[in-house]
N, C-alpha and C positions, 0 to 999 in steps of 0.2 A: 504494500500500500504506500501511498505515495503522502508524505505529512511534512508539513511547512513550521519552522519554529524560528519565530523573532523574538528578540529580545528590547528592554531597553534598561539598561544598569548603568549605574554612577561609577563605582567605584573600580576603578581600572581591573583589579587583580582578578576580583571576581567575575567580570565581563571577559578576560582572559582566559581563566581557568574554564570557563562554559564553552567559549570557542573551539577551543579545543579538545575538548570532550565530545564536541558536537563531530569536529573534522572526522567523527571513529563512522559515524551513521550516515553523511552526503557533505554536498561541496555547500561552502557559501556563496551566495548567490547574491547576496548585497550584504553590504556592512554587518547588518547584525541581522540576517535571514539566511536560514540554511534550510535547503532540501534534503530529503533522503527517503528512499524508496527502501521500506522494511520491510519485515517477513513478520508475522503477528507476536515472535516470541524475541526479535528486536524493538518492537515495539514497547511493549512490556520494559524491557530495558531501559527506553529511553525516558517512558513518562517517569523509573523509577528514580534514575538519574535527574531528570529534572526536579522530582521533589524535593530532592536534596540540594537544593542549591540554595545558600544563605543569602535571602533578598532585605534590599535596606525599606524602607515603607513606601517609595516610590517609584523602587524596581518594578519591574515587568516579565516574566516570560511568558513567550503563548505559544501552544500546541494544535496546530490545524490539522485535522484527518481529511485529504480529499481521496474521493471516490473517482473510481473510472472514467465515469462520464463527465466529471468535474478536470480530469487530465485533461480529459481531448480537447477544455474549451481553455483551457489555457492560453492568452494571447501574452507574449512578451514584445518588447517596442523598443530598440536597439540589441546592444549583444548580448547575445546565451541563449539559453534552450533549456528546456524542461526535463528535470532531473528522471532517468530511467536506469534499471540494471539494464547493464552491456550485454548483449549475448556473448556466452562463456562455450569455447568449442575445446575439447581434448582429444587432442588427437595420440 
């Protein structure tokens, strides 16, 4: 499934340490927005990881679940593309 999470944090270290926690699940796609297309038990993962994260009282993070049909309408308006698994071939 494919889940969009933005952030907005103050204080550097901790808007740091989430970035990079986040880089383990998809790419950043703007400053403090990352995609990643997970498997229901990365998922699980990630909401777990995010509740853990110490917000100051005017921090932010947010967790979008889109659906299928919610991919395909996806418009972007200069550079990038919408986060998907690559096809994996073993030869």
């Amino acid at each position: 499934m494919l889940v969009l999470v933005s952030y907005d944090i103050k204080d550097d270290k901790t808007r740091t340490r989430l970035a990079l926690k986040l880089l383990d699940f998809g790419p950043r796609v703007q400053y403090s927005v990352f995609e990643a297309d997970v498997s229901d038990k990365e998922f699980i993962k990630l909401k777990q990881m995010l509740g853990k994260v110490k917000l100051a009282e005017n921090d932010s993070v947010r967790l979008y679940q889109l659906c299928q049909t919610c991919f395909g309408k996806i418009k972007i308006w200069g550079k990038g593309e919408a986060t998907k698994d690559k096809d994996i071939y073993i030869v």
